[in-house]
C-alpha positions in Angstrom: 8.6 20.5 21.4 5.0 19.5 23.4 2.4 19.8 21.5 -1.6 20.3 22.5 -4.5 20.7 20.8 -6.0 24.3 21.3 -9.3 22.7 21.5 -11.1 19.7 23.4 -10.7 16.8 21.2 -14.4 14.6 20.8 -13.7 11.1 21.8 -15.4 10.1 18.6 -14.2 8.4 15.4 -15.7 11.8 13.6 -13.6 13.9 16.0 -10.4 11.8 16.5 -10.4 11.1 12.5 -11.0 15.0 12.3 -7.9 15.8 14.7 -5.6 13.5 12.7 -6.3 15.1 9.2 -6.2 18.7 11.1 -2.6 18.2 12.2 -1.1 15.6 9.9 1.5 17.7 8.5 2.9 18.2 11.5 2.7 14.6 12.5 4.8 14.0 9.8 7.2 16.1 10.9 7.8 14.4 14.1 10.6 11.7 15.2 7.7 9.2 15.8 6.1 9.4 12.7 7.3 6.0 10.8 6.8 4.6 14.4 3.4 5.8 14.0 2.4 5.2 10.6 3.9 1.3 11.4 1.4 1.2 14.3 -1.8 2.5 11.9 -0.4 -0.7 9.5 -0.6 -3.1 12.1 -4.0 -1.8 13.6 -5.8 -1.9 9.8 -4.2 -5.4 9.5 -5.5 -6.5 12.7 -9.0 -5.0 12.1 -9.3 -6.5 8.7 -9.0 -9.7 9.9 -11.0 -9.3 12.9 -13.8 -7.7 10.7 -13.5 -10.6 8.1 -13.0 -7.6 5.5 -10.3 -8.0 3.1 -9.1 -5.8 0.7 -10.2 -5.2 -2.2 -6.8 -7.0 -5.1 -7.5 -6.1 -8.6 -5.6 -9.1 -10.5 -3.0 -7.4 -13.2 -2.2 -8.4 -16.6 1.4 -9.2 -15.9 3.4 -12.4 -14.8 5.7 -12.3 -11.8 9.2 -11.2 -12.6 10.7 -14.0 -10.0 8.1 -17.3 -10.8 6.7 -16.2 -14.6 3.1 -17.2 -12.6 0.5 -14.8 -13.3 -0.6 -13.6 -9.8 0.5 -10.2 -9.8 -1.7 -7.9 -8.1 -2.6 -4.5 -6.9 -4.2 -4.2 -3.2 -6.2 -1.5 -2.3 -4.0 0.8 0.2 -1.2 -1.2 0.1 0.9 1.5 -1.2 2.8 -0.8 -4.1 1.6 -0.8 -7.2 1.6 -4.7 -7.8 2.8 -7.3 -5.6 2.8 -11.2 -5.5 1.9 -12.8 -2.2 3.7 -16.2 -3.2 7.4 -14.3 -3.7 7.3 -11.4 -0.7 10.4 -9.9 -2.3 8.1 -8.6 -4.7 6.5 -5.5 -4.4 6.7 -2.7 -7.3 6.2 0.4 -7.4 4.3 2.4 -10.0 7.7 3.1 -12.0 9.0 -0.5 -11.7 5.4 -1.9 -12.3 4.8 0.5 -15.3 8.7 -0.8 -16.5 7.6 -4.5 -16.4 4.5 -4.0 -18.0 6.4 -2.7 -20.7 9.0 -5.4 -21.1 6.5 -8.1 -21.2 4.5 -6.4 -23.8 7.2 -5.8 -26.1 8.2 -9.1 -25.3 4.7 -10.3 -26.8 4.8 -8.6 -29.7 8.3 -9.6 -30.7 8.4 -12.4 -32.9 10.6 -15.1 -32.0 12.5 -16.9 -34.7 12.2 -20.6 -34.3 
């Protein structure tokens, strides 16, 4: 199925932002959608470090499951809810992140005999 906008579309940031969020339901919808959203990925990346703008990483209160260094962290928009740039394999969502964080805490607060 083609697709056209019923209306002219402003060559703006404003409008083009605008006729993204007006139809992004149905963009999702489409065959080229993960094709799409990897192009949006690669164009943030790319502007970030043209821009000098990094995102914003909130350091967690956990080690890494893989290295036991604590570097875990949460980037703004990454979509994971803690990562470790040192081990790539690492990336957690909110349940696994929310599942470690739990583990290591109980861990803590066991005693261990010696």
């Amino acid at each position: 199925m083609t697709w056209s906008p019923s209306r002219p579309v402003s060559r703006t940031v404003t409008g083009l932002t605008r006729y993204l969020l007006d139809y992004v339901e149905w963009s999702c919808h489409q065959m080229w959608a993960a094709d799409f959203a990897e192009e949006l990925e690669g164009l943030t990346k790319t502007l970030r470090r043209v821009s000098g703008i990094e995102p914003v990483k909130v350091l967690l209160p956990v080690t890494c499951p893989t290295c036991d260094l604590r570097t875990m962290v949460r980037e703004e928009s990454s979509g994971w809810a803690a990562e470790y740039r040192y081990c790539p394999a690492v990336k957690l969502s909110t349940r696994e992140y929310s599942q470690l964080v739990s583990a290591q805490a109980q861990a803590v607060s066991t005693p261990t005999e010696v």
